[in-house]
KOLLODO-947207 format. One line per field, with one value per residue (C-alpha): x, y, z. Coordinates in pm, 1 decimal. Example, Ala and Ser with C-alpha at 12.3 -4.5 7.8 and 13.67 -1.06 7.14 Angstrom:
<atoms>
x: 1230.0:1367.0
y: -450.0:-106.0
z: 780.0:714.0
</atoms>
This chain:
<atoms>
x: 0.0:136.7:192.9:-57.9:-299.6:-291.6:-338.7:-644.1:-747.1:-662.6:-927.8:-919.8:-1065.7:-1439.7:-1468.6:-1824.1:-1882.8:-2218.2:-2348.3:-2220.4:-1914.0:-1674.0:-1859.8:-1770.7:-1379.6:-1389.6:-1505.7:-1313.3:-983.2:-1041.4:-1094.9:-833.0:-600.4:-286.0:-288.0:-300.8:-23.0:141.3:46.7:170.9:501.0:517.0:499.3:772.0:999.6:928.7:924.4:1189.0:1010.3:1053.5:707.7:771.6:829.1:544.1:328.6:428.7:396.2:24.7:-40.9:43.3:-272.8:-526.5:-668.8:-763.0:-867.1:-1078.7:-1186.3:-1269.5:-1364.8:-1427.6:-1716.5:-1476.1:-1233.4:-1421.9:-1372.5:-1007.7:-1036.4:-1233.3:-1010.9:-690.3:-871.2:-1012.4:-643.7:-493.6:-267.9:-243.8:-440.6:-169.3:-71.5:-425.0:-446.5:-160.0:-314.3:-536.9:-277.4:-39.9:256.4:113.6:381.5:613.3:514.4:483.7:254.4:280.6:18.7:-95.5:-457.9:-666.9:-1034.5:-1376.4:-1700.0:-1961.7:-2282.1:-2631.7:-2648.9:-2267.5:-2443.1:-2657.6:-2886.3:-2880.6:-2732.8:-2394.8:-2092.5:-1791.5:-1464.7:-1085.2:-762.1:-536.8:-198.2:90.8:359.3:239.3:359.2:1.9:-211.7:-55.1:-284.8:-583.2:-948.3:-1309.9:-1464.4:-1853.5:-2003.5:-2365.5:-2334.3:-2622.4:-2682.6:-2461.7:-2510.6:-2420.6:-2087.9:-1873.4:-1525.9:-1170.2:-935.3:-626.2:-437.8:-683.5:-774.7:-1166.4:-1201.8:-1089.5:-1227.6:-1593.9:-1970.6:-2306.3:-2694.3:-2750.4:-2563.9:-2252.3:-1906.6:-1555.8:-1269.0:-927.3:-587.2:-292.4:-124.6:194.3:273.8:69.5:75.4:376.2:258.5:120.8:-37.0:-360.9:-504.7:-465.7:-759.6:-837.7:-1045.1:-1263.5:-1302.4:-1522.2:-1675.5:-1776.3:-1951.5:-2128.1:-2285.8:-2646.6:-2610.8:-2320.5:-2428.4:-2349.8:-2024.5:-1885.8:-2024.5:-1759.3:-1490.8:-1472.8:-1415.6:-1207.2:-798.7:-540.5:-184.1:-114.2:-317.6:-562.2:-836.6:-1202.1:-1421.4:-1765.6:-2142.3:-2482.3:-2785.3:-2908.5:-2724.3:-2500.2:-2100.2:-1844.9:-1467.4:-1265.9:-931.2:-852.4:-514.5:-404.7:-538.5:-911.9:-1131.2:-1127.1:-1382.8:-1435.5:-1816.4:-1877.8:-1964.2:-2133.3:-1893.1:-2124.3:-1805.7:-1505.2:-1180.2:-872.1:-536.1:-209.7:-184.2:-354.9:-646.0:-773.4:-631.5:-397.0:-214.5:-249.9:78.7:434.0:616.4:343.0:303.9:692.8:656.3:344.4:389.6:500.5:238.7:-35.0:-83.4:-89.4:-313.2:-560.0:-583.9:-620.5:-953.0:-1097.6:-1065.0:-1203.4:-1443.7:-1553.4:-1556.2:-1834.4:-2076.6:-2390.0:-2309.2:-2129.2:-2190.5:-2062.8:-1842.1:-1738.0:-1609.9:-1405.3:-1279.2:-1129.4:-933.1:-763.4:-649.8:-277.3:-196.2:157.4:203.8:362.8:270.2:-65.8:-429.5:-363.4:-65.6:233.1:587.7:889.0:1255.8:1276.4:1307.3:1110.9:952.6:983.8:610.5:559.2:838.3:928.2:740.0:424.5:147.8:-263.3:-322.3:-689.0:-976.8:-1309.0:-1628.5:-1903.6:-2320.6:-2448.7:-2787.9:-2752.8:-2519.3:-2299.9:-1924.8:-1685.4:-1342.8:-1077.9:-775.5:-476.2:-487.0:-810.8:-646.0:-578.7:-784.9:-1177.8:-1429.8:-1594.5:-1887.6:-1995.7:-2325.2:-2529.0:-2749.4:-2990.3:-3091.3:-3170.3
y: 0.0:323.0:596.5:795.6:489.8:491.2:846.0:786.2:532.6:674.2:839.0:942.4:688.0:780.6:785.1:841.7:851.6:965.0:1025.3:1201.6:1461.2:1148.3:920.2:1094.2:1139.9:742.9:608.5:841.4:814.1:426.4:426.2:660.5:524.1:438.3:800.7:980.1:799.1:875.6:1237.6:1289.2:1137.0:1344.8:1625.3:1546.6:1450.3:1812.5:2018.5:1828.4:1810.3:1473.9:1332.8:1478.9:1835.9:1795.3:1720.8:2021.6:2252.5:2132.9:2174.2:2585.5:2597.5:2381.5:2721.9:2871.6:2592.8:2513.1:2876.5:2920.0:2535.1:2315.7:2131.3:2020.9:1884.1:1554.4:1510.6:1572.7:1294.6:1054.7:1080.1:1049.4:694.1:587.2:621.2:492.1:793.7:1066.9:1337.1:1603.8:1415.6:1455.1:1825.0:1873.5:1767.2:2018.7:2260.6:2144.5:2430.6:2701.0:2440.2:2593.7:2947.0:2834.0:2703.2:2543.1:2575.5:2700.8:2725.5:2882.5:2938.0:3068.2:3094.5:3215.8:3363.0:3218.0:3545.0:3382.4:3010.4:2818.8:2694.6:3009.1:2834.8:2918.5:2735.8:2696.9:2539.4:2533.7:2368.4:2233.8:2290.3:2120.1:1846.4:1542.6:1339.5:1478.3:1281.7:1016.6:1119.1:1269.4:1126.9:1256.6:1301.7:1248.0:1330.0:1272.9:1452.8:1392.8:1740.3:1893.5:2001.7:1703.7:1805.1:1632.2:1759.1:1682.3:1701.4:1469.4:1298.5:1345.4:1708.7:1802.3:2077.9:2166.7:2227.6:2137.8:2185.6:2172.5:2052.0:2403.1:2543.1:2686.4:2583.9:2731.0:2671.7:2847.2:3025.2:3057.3:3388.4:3572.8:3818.4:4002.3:4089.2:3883.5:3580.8:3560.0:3376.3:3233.2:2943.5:2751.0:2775.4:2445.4:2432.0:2742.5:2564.9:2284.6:2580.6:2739.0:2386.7:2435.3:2751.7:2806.3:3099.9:3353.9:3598.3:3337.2:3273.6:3640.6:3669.2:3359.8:3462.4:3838.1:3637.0:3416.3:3472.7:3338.0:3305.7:3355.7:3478.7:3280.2:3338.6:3250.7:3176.1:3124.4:3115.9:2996.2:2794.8:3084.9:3200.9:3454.1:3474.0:3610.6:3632.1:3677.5:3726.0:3686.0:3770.4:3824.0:4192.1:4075.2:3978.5:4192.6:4134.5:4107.5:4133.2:3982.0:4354.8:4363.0:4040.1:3810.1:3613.7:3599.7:3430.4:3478.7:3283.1:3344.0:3716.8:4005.5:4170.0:4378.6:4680.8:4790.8:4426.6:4459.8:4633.5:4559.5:4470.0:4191.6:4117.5:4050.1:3765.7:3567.2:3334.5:3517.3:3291.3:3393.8:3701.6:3546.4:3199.4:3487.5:3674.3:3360.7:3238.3:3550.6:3590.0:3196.4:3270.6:3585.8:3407.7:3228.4:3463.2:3349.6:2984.7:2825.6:2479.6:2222.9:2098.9:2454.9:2473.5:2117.1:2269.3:2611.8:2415.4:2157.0:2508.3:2453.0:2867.4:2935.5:2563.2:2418.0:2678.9:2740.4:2704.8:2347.1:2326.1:2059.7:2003.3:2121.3:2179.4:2535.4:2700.7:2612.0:2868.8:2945.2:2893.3:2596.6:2396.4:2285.6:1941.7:2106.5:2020.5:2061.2:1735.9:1748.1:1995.0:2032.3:2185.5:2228.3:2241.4:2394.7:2385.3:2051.1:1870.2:1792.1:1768.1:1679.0:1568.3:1476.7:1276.1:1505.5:1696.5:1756.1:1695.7:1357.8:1256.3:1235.6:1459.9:1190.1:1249.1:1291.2:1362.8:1480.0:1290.9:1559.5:1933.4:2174.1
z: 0.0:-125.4:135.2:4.2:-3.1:389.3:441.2:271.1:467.0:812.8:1035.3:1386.1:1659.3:1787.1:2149.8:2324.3:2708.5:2864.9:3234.0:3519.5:3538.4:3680.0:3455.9:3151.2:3267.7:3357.6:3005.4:2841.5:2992.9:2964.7:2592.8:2517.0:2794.8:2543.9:2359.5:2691.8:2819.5:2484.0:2530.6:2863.6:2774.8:2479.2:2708.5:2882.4:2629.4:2442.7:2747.2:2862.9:3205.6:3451.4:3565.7:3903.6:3741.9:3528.9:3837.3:4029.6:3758.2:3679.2:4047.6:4034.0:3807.8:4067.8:4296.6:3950.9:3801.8:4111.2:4064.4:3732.9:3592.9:3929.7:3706.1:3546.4:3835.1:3877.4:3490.3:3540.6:3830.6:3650.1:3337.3:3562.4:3697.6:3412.0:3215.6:3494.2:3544.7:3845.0:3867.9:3852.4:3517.7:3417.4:3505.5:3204.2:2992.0:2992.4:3023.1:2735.5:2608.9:2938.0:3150.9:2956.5:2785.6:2476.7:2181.2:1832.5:1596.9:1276.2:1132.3:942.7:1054.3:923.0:992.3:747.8:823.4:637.8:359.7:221.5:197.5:-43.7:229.5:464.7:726.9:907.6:868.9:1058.4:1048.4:993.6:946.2:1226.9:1136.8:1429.9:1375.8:1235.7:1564.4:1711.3:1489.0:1720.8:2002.2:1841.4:1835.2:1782.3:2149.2:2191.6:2504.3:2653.1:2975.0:3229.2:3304.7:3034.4:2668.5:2409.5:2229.6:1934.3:1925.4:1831.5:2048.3:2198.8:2443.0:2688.4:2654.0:2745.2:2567.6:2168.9:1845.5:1883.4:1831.2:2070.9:2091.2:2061.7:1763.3:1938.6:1752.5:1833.8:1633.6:1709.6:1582.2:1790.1:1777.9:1725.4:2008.2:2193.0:2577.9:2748.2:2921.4:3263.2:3526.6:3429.7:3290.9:2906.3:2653.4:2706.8:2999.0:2782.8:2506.6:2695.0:2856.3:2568.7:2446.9:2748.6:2660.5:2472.0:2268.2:2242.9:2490.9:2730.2:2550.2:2558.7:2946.6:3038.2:2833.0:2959.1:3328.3:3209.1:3262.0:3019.3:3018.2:2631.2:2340.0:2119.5:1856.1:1849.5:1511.1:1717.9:1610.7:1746.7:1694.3:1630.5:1336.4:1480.6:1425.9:1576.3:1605.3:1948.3:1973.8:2369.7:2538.0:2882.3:2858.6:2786.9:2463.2:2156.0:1895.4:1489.9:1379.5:1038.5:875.8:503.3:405.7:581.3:698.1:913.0:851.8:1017.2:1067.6:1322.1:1294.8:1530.1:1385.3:1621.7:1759.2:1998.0:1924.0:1540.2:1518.6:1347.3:1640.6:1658.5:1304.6:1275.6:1553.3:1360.1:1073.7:779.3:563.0:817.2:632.2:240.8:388.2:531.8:229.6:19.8:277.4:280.7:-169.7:-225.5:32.6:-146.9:-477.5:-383.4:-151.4:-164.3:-267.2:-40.7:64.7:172.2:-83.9:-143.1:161.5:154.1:-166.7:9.7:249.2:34.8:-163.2:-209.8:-335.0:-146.7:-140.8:111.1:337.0:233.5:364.8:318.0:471.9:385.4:549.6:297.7:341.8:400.4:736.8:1041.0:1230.2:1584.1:1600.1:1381.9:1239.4:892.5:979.2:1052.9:845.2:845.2:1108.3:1053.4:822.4:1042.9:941.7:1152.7:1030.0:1357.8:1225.3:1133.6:1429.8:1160.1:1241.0:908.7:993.8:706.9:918.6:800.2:445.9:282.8:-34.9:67.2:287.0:273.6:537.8:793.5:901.2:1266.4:1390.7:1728.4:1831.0:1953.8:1903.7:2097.3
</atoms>
């Protein structure tokens, strides 16, 4: 079987837990007990952090986690028993590069609002560009929560909270960022992300995320059940926001676009392709107002303009990047049918690899 032969015929593992907070954690941390294990020694190995270390540093983020996410504690615990690891190892997970200061990603995200689409419905999506050694770990996540909202994500190694989609229409999908305020004490995306998939509408959403304190910066492609969009981009300093406008859409990739952080001291620290990969999403994107669908949108991110480094993003031989290395490549494409509790997930490049599709198994 040719190497491009298996690509094809890889897809991530489905994992589905239901019931109580612990419950969830238990089944979940016992189906996905090997890539956690991998994940956590992964961790290690890159942050070049002992077990012990690991441990104490994930402890420094309990009183705000307690604060902040407690719900989500007995998760933590039950994924930490069900995986057959400690707790403290657990609580990295959720942490991932704020051990350290640092993060590794490149994507390019969208969401487009029913006016830009065929069947006046929103949707929502993006690329996940990180080193290919993450596919390793990553799975599609299904929960049934007891008292929760039902949520189909993809995430990895044990993480609760990542790219994902609700009962009621919300979907978040997410950019990392180049500069912005220095780092501080506060707490990793993660732990928002599930948060946010815990939410009903995006009132709610902006409400939690103006409390909520983070260590780095991130960006937010969000929209609701109810048709609305919205883009956050959410540093140390607070949340910014990007309204769709006349376009009907938003699209953005690893670069600021909201002011005071959209500046050239910042833009010289983000991706140099972040700005060409944007440009590219938001002229395909344009091409097409009014008719987008869902093969439209497959199409957009398999584009290969600025190949290797473009919206479909390859490794090559050129420099790496002190953000994403020359490895780096687009892991997984996602897009989201709110409307419909659709999830589409191609296993690594959309050009190679067909969308699988997940589904909810109720609506709000």
């Amino acid at each position: 079987m040719s190497r491009l032969q298996q690509q094809n015929n890889f897809r991530y593992p489905l994992i589905e837990a239901s019931g109580s907070p612990r419950e969830l954690g238990r089944q979940h941390g016992e189906q996905a007990r090997l890539k956690i294990a991998g994940f956590v020694g992964w961790m290690c190995e890159s942050f070049k952090l002992t077990e012990q270390e690991l441990a104490r540093r994930a402890r420094t983020f309990k009183p705000l986690l307690t604060r902040h996410c407690a719900e989500l504690l007995d998760e933590i615990a039950g994924l930490a028993e069900g995986a057959g690891i400690k707790l403290e190892a657990a609580m990295a997970c959720q942490l991932r590069g704020e051990l350290i200061g640092h993060s590794a990603e490149a994507c390019t995200t969208f969401v487009l609002g029913s006016d830009v689409t065929a069947n006046d419905e929103v949707l929502i999506g993006q690329t996940s560009d990180m080193s290919d050694e993450m596919r390793d770990f990553a799975y599609v996540l299904h929960l049934h929560p007891d008292d929760r909202p039902e949520v189909i994500m993809w995430t990895f190694g044990g993480m609760l909270g990542y790219h994902g989609l609700n009962e009621h229409g919300v979907a978040h999908f997410a950019n990392s960022l180049g500069g912005g305020p220095r780092w501080q004490p506060g707490l990793s995306h993660y732990p928002l992300k599930r948060q946010i998939l815990e939410q009903q509408n995006l009132g709610e959403v902006r409400n939690l995320m103006r409390g909520y304190p983070v260590c780095s910066s991130g960006n937010y492609v969000l929209c609701d059940g109810a048709g609305s969009i919205l883009d956050v981009e959410l540093t140390a300093d607070g949340p910014a926001e990007i309204t769709a406008g006349d376009d009907g859409f938003i699209a953005h990739s690893n670069h600021f676009l909201c002011g005071p952080h959209a500046c050239p001291d910042n833009d010289a620290v983000s991706l140099p392709d972040s700005f060409p990969r944007l440009d590219r999403m938001r002229s395909l994107i344009s091409q097409q107002a009014g008719s987008h669908t869902l093969r439209t949108v497959k199409s957009i991110l398999a584009d290969h303009d600025g190949h290797p480094v473009s919206i479909c993003r390859h490794p090559h031989d050129g420099a790496g990047d002190a953000i994403l290395p020359n490895s780096g490549r687009t892991v997984a494409a996602i897009i989201a049918e709110p409307n419909q509790g659709k999830f589409h997930i191609a296993s690594g490049n959309p050009c190679e690899t067909p969308f699988i599709e997940y589904r909810l198994s109720r609506l709000a």
